[in-house]
N, C-alpha and C positions, 0 to 999 in steps of 0.2 A: 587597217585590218589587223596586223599586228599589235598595235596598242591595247587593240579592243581585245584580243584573243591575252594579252599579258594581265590586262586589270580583270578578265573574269578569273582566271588561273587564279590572280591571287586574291580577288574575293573569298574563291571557297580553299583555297591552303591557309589562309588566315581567318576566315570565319567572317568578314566583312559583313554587314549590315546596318540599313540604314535605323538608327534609332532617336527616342524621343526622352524627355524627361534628365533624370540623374544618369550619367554611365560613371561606376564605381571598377575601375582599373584591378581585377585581378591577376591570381600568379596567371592564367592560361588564356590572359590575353595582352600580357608582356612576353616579350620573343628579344631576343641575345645574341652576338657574334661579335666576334675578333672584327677587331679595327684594321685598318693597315698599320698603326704603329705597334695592334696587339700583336700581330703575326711578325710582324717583323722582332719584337722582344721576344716572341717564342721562339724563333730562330735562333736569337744570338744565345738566350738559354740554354740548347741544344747544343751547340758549339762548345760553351762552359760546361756544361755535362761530358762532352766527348775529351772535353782536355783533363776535367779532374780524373775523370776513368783510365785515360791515357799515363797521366803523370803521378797518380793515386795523393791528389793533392787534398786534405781533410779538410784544411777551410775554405778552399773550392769547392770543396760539395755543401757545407754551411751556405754559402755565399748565393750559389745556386738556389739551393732551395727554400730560403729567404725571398730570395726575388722570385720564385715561381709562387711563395705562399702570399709573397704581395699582391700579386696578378690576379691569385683566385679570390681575394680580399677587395681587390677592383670589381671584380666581376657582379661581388654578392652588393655591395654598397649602390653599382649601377641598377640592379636593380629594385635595391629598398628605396632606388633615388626617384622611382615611379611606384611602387606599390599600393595601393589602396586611396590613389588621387581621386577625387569626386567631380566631375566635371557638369553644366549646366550650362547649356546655349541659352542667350540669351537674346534681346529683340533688336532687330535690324530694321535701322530706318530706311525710305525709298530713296533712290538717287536716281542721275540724269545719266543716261550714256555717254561714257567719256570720262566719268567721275569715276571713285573709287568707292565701293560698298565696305564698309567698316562692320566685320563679324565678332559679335562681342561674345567671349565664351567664360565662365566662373569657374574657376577652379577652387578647390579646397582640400585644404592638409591637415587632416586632425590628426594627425601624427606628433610627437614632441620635438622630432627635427627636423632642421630647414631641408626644403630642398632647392639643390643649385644648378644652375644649367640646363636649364629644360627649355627645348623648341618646337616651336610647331609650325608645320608647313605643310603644303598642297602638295596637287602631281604638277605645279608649273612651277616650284619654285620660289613661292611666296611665303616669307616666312618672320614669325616673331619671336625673341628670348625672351627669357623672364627666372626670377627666381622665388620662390614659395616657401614664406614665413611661415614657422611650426603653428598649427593651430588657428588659419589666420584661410581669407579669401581675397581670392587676388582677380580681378577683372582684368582679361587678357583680347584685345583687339589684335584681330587679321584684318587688314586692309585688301582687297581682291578686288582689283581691274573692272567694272564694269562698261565693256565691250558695245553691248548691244540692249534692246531694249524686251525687255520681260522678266522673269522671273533668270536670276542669279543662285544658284545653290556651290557650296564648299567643295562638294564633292566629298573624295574619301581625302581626310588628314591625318598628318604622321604626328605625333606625340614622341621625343626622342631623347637620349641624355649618352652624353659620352663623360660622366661626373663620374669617379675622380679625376681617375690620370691619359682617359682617352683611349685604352685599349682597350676597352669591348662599346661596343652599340646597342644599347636597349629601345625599343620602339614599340609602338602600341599603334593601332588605327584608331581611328573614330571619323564616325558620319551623323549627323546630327539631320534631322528633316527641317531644320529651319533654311531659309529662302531670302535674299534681297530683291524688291520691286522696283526696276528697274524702266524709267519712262523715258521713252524719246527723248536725245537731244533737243532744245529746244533752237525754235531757227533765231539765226542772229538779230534778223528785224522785219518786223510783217506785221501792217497796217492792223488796224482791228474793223471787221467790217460795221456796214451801217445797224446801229440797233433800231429796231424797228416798234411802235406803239405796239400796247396789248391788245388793241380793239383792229390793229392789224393796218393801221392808214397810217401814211406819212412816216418817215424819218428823219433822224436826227443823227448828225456826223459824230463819232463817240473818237476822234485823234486826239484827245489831248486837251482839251480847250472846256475841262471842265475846273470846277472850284477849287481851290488847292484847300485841302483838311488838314495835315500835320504829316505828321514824318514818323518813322516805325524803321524798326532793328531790319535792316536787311536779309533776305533768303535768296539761298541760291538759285537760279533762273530768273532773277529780276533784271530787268533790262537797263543797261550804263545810262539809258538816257535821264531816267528818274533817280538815279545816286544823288543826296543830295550833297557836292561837294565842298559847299560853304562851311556845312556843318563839321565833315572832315577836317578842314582847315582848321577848324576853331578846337580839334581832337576832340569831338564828342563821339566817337564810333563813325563807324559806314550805315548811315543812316538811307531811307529811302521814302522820297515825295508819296503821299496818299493827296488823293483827289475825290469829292464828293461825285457819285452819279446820276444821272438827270432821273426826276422820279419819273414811275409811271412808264416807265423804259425797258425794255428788255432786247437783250443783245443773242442773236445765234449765231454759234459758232458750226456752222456746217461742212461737212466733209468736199460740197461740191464747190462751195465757196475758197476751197484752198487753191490758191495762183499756182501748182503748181500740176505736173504728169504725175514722176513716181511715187508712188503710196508711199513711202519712209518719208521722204518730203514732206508732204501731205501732212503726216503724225508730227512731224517735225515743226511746223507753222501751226497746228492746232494747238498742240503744247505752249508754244510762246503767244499764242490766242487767252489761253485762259491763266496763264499766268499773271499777263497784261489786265485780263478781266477784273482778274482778285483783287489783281494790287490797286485798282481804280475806284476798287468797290460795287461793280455794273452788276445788273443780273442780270445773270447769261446762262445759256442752254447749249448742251452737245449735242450734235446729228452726226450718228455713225452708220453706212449702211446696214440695216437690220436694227438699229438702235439708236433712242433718243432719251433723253436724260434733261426735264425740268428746269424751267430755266428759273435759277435760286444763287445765294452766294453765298460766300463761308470756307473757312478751312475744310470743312465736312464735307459739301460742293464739290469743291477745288481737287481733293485727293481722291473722289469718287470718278471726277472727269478724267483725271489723270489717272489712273488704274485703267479705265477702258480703253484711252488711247494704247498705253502699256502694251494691253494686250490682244490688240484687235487681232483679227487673223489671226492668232495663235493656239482657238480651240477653248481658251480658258476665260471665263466670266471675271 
């Protein structure tokens, strides 16, 4: 409740909103403060002030106000060290729960100087540095936890720099509307059930015991048991077994056919259903309660099936 009531405060004291396209970093939505090593320099400042006024010491008061005009020379540098940055979300591939969603974001500096020390991080903590060549774009990845299965968004992120010398902190928000698609873990190992003729008679066991076709670049959710390790051995990559499938065959993957109770399970075994499916080359069909999905194969397929499991139950198509 309190979280909640601290991120609406500071949506509207800072003007927070989700946006789309180019965000171009102006003065009045960069925001400034004393660090704790700034405050603690303006202290000792203050000390050196009270002592040359005390002892009417003349290059104590030079000395002072040198170092107070370096501070305010810190202050203006932090913030030319964010001024007029061009930022631009960029496209986020799906991952499996458990995995990490890598958010790509573009920055650009058409400025003629570098800037140095700049971070970006979430409200959990997650965070990347970088620094930005005059004139130049720089492609910047956040790595973010994907937790659970559906849609992943950033949230609000800090944009931040404590360049030069670390007494003051400049900060900018930004929320971008882009999203990672996040699918069920997939289960460690679950049979594929029987595919069954088109004309709807007889079956045919689809375990494994089809043609071996060649081998292809592995992706993630493929199962250890098709790794082909020989190949490893010989260092041509982490390759993975393709199999020819029986024509004239089509396989359903049904939601009632999953061996298990709870529905995460369920999404869990379907996932490594059609993964299994792909990599075999079958064609195969989704049955979701309220929804059925053609039984076809293909990347195009694959990522369609996978998206609905994603997001069953969760209101969203």
């Amino acid at each position: 409740m309190f979280t909640t009531l601290r991120q609406r405060f500071r949506s509207w004291l800072f003007r927070e909103k989700v946006e789309s396209g180019t965000i171009t970093l102006y003065q009045r939505r960069i925001f400034i403060v004393p660090t704790r090593q700034g405050l603690a320099f303006a202290g000792v400042l203050l000390l050196m002030l009270l002592g040359d006024i005390n002892y009417v010491l003349s290059l104590g008061y030079v000395l002072t106000f040198l170092l107070a005009t370096t501070a305010i020379m810190s202050m203006l540098h932090a913030f030319r060290n964010m001024v007029k940055l061009e930022i631009r979300a960029g496209r986020v591939a799906p991952v499996f729960a458990g995995d990490s969603a890598e958010f790509l974001f573009h920055f650009h500096n058409s400025g003629h100087l570098t800037r140095y020390g700049l971070h970006l991080r979430d409200d959990h903590g997650h965070h990347t540095s970088f620094d930005l060549p005059a004139q130049q774009t720089v492609d910047v990845k956040l790595h973010l936890p994907a937790e659970q299965r559906g849609w992943l968004s950033t949230g609000s992120l800090t944009l931040h720099t404590e360049f030069p010398l670390g007494l003051f902190y400049a900060w900018s928000y930004i929320q971008f509307d882009t999203r990672a698609l996040v699918y069920p873990k997939p289960a460690a190992a679950a049979q594929l059930p029987a595919s069954t003729a088109q004309d709807g008679s007889g079956s045919v066991s689809t375990a494994g015991d089809e043609d071996f076709s060649g081998l292809r670049s592995y992706a993630a959710g493929d199962t250890l048991q098709r790794i082909a390790w020989k190949a490893l051995a010989r260092e041509q990559g982490l390759q993975v077994k393709q199999f020819n499938a029986l024509q004239g065959h089509e396989l359903w993957l049904d939601w009632q056919l999953a061996p298990a109770e709870d529905p995460e399970q369920k999404l869990s075994i379907l996932t490594r259903w059609i993964l299994d499916a792909e990599a075999q080359g079958l064609m195969y069909g989704l049955r979701l309660p309220g929804r059925e999905f053609a039984a076809d194969r293909g990347t195009a397929h694959r990522d369609e099936c996978l998206r609905a499991v994603a997001l069953f139950g969760l209101g969203e198509g």
